[in-house]
PDB file as gemmi writes it, atoms N, CA and C in Angstrom:
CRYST1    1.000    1.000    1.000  90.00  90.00  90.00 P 1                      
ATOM      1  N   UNK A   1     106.464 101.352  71.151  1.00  0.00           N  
ATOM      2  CA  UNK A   1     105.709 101.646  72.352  1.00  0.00           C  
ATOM      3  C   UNK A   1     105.672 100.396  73.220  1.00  0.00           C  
ATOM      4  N   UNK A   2     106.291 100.719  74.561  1.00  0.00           N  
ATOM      5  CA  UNK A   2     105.914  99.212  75.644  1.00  0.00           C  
ATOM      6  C   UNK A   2     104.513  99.165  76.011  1.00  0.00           C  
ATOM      7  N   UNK A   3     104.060  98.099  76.058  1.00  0.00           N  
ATOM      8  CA  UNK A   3     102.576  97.971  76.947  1.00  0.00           C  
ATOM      9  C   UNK A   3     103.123  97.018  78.056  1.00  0.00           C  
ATOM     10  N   UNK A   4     101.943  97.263  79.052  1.00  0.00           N  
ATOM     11  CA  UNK A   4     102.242  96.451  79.942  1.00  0.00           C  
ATOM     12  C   UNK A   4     101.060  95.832  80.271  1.00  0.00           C  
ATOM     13  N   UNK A   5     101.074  95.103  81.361  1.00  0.00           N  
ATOM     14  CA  UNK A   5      99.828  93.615  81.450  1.00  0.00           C  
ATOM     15  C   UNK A   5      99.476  94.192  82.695  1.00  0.00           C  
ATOM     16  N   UNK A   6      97.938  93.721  82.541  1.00  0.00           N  
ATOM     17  CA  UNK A   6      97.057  94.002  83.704  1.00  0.00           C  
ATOM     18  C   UNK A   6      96.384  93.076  83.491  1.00  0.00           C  
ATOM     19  N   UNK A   7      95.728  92.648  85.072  1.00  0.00           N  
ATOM     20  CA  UNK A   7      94.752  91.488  85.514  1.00  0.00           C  
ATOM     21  C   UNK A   7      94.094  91.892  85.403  1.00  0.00           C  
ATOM     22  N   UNK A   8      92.758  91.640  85.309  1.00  0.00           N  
ATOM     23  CA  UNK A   8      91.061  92.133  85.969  1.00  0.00           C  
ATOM     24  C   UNK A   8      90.737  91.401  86.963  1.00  0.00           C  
ATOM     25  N   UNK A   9      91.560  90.547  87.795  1.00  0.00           N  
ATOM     26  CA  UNK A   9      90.956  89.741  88.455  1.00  0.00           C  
ATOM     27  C   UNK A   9      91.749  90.182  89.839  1.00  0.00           C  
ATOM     28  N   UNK A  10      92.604  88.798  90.347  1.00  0.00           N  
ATOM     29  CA  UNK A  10      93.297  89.720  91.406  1.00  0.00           C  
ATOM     30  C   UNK A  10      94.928  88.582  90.965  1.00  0.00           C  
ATOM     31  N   UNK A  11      95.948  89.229  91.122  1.00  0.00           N  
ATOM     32  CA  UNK A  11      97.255  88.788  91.462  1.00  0.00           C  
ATOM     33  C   UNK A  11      97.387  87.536  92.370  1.00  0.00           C  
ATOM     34  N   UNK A  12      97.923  86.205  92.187  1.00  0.00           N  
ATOM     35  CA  UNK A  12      98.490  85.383  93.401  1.00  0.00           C  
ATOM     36  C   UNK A  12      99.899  84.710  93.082  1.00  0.00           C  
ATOM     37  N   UNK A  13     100.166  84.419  94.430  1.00  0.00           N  
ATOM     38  CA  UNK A  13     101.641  83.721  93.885  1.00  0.00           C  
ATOM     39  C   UNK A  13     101.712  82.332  94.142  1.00  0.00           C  
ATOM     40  N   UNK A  14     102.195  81.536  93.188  1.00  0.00           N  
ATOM     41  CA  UNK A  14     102.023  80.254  93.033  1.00  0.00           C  
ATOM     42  C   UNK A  14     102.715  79.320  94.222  1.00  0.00           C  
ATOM     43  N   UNK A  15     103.204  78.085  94.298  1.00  0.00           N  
ATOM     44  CA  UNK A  15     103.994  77.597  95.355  1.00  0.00           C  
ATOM     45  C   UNK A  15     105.387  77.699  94.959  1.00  0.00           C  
ATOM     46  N   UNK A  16     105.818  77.774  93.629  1.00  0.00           N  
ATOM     47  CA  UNK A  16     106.883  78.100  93.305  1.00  0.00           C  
ATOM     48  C   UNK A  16     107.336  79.269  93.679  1.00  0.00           C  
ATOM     49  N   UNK A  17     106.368  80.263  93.613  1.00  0.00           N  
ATOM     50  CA  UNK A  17     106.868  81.764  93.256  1.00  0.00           C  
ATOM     51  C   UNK A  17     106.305  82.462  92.544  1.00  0.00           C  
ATOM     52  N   UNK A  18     105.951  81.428  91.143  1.00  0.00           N  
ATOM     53  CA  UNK A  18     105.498  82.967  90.236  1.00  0.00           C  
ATOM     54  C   UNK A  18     103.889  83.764  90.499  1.00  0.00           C  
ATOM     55  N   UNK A  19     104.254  84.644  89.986  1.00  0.00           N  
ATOM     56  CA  UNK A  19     102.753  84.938  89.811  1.00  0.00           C  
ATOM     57  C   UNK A  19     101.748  84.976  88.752  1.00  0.00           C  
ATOM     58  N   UNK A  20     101.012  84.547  89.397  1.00  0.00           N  
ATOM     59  CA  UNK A  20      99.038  83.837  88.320  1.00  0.00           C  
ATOM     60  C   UNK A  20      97.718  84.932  88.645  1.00  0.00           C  
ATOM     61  N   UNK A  21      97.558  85.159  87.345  1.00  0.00           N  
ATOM     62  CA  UNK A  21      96.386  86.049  87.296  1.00  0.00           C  
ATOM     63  C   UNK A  21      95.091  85.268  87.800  1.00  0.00           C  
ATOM     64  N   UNK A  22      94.054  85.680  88.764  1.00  0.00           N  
ATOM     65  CA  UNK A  22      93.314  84.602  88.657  1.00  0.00           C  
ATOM     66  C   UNK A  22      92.061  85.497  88.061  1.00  0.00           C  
ATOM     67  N   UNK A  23      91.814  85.551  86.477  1.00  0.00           N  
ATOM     68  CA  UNK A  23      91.482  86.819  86.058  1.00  0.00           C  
ATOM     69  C   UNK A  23      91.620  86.130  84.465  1.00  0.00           C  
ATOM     70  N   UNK A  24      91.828  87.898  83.536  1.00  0.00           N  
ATOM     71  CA  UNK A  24      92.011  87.688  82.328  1.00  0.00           C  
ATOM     72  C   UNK A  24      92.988  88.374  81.812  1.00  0.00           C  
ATOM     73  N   UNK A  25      94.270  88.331  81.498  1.00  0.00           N  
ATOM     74  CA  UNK A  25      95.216  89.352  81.043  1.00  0.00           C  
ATOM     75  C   UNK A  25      95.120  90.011  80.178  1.00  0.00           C  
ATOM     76  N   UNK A  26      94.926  91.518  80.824  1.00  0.00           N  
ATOM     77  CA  UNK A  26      95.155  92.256  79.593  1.00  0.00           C  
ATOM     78  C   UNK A  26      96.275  92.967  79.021  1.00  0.00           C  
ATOM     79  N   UNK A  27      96.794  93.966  77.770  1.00  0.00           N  
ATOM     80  CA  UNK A  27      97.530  94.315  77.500  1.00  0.00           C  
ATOM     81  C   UNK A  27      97.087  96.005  77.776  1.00  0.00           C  
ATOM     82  N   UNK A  28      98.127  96.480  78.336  1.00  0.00           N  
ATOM     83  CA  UNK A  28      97.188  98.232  78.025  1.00  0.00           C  
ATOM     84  C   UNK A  28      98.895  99.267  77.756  1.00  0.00           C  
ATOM     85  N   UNK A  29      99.048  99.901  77.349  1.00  0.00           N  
ATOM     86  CA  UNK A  29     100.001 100.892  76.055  1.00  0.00           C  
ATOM     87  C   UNK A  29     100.756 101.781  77.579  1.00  0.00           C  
ATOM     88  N   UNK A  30     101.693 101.568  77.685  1.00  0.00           N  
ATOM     89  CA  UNK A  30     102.277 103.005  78.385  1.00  0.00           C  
ATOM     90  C   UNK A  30     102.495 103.818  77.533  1.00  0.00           C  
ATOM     91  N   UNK A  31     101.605 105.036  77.825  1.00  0.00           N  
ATOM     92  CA  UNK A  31     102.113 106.221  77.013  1.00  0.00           C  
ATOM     93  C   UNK A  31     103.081 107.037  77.463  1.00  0.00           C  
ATOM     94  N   UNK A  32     103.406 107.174  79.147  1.00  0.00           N  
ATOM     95  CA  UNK A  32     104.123 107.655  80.081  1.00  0.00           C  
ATOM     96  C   UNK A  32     104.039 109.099  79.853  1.00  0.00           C  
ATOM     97  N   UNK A  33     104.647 109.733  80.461  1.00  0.00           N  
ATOM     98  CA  UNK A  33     104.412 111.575  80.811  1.00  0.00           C  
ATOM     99  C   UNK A  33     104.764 112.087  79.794  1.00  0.00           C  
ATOM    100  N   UNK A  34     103.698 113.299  79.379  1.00  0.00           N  
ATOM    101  CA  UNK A  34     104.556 114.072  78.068  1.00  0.00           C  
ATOM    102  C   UNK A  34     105.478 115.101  78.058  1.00  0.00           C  
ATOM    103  N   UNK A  35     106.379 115.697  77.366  1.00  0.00           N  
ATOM    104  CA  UNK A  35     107.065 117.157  77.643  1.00  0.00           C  
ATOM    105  C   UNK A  35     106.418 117.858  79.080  1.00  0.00           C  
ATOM    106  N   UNK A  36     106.034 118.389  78.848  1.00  0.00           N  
ATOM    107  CA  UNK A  36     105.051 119.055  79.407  1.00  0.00           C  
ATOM    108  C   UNK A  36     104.599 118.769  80.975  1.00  0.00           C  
ATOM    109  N   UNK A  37     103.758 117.233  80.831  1.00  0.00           N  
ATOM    110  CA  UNK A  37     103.773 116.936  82.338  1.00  0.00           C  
ATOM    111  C   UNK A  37     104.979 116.864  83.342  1.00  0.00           C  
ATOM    112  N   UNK A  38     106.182 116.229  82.163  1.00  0.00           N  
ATOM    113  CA  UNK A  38     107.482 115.391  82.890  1.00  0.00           C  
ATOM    114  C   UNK A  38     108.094 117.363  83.574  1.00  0.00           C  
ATOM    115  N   UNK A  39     108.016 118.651  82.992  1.00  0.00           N  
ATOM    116  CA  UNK A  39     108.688 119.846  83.274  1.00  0.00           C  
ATOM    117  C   UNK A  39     107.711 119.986  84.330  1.00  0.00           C  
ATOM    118  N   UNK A  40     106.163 120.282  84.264  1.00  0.00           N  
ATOM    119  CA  UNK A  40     105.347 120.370  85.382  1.00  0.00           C  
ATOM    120  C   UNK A  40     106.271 119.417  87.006  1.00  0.00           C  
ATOM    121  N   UNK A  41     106.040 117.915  87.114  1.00  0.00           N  
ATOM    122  CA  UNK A  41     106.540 117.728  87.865  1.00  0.00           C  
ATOM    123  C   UNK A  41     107.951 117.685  88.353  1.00  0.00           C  
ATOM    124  N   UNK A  42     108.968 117.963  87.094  1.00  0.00           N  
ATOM    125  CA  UNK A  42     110.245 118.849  87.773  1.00  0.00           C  
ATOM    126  C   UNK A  42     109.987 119.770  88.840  1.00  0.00           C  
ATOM    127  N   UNK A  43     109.417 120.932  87.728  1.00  0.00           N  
ATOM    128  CA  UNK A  43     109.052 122.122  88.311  1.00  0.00           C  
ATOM    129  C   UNK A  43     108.537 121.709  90.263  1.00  0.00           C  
ATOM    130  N   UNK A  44     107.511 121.458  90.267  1.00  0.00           N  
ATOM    131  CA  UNK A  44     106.875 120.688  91.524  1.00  0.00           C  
ATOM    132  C   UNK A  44     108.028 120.685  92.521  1.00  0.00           C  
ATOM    133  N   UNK A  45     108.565 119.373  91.882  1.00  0.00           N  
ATOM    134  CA  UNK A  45     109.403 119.182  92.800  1.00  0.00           C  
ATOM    135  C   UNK A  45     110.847 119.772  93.655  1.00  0.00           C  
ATOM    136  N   UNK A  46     110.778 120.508  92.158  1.00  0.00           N  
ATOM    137  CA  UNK A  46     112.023 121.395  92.992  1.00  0.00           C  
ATOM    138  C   UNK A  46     111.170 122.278  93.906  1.00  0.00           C  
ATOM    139  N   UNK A  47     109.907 122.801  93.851  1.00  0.00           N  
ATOM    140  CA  UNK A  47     109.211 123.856  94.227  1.00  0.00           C  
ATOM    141  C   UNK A  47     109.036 123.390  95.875  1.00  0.00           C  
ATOM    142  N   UNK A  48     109.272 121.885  95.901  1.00  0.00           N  
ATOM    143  CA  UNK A  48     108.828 120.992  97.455  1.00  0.00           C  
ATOM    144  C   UNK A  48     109.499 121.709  97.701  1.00  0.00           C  
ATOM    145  N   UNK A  49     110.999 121.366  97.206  1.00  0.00           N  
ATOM    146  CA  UNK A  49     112.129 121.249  98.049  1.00  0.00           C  
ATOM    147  C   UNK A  49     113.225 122.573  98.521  1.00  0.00           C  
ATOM    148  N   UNK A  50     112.558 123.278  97.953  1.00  0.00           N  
ATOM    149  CA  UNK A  50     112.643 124.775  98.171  1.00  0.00           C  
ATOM    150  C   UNK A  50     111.888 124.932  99.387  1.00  0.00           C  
ATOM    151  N   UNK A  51     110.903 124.750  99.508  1.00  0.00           N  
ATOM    152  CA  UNK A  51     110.072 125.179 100.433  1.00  0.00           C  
ATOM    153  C   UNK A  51     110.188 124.418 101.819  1.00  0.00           C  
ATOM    154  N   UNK A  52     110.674 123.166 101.708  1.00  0.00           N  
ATOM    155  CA  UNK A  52     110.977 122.695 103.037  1.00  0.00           C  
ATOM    156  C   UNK A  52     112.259 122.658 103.934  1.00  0.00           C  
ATOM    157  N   UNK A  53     113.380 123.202 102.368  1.00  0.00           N  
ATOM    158  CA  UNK A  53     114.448 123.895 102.819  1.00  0.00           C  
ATOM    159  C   UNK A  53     114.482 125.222 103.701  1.00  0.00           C  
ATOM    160  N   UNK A  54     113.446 125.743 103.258  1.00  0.00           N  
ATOM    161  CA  UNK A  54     113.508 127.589 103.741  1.00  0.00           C  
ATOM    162  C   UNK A  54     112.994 127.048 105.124  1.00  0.00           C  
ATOM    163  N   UNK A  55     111.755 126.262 104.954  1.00  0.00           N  
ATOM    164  CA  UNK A  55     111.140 126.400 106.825  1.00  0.00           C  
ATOM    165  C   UNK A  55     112.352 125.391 107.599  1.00  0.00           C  
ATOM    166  N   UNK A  56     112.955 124.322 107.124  1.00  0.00           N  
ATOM    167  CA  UNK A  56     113.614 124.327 107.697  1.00  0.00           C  
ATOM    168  C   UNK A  56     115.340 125.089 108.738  1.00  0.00           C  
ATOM    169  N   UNK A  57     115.073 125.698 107.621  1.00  0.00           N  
ATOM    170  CA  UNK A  57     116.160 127.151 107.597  1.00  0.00           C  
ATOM    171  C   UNK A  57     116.025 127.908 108.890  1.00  0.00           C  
ATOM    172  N   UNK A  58     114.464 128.383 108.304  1.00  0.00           N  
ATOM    173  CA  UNK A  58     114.070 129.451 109.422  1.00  0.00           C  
ATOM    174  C   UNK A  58     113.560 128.527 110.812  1.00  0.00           C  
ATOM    175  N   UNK A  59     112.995 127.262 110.876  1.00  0.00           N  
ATOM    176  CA  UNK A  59     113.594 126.593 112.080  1.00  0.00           C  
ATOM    177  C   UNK A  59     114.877 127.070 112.890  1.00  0.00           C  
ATOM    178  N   UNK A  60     116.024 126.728 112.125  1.00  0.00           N  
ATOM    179  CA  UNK A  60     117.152 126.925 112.840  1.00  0.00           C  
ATOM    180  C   UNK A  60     117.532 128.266 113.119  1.00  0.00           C  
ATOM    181  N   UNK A  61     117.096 129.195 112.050  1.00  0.00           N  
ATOM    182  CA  UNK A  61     117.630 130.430 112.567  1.00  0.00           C  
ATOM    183  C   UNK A  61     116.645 131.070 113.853  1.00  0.00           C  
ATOM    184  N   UNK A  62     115.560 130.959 113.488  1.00  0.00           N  
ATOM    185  CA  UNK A  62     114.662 131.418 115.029  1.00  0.00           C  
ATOM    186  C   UNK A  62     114.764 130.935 116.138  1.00  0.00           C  
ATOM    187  N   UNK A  63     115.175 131.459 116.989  1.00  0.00           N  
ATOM    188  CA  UNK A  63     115.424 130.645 118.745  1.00  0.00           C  
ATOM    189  C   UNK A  63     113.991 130.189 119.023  1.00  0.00           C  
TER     190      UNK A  63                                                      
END                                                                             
């Protein structure tokens, strides 16, 4: 499992470049999307893009 790092404080960037928590780092678990959610927002999205296909459609076909 990856975790990834979070501040509690706020993000800055140094004079070099990097960036400094000015805060306390924490560690917190990506669990990321399950079966389930990841088909939900398929689903979704094809569902946009259906739908902005058709009105765009019927845009063009209606004078």
């Amino acid at each position: 499992m990856r975790k990834l790092i979070a501040c509690d404080g706020t993000w800055q960037q140094s004079a070099e470049g990097y960036l400094l928590c000015a805060g306390t780092l924490q560690t917190v678990p990506d669990e990321g999307l399950s079966t389930d959610e990841a088909l939900q927002l398929s689903d979704w999205a094809l569902a946009m893009f259906v739908g902005v296909f058709c009105v765009i459609a019927l845009k063009k076909a209606l004078p």
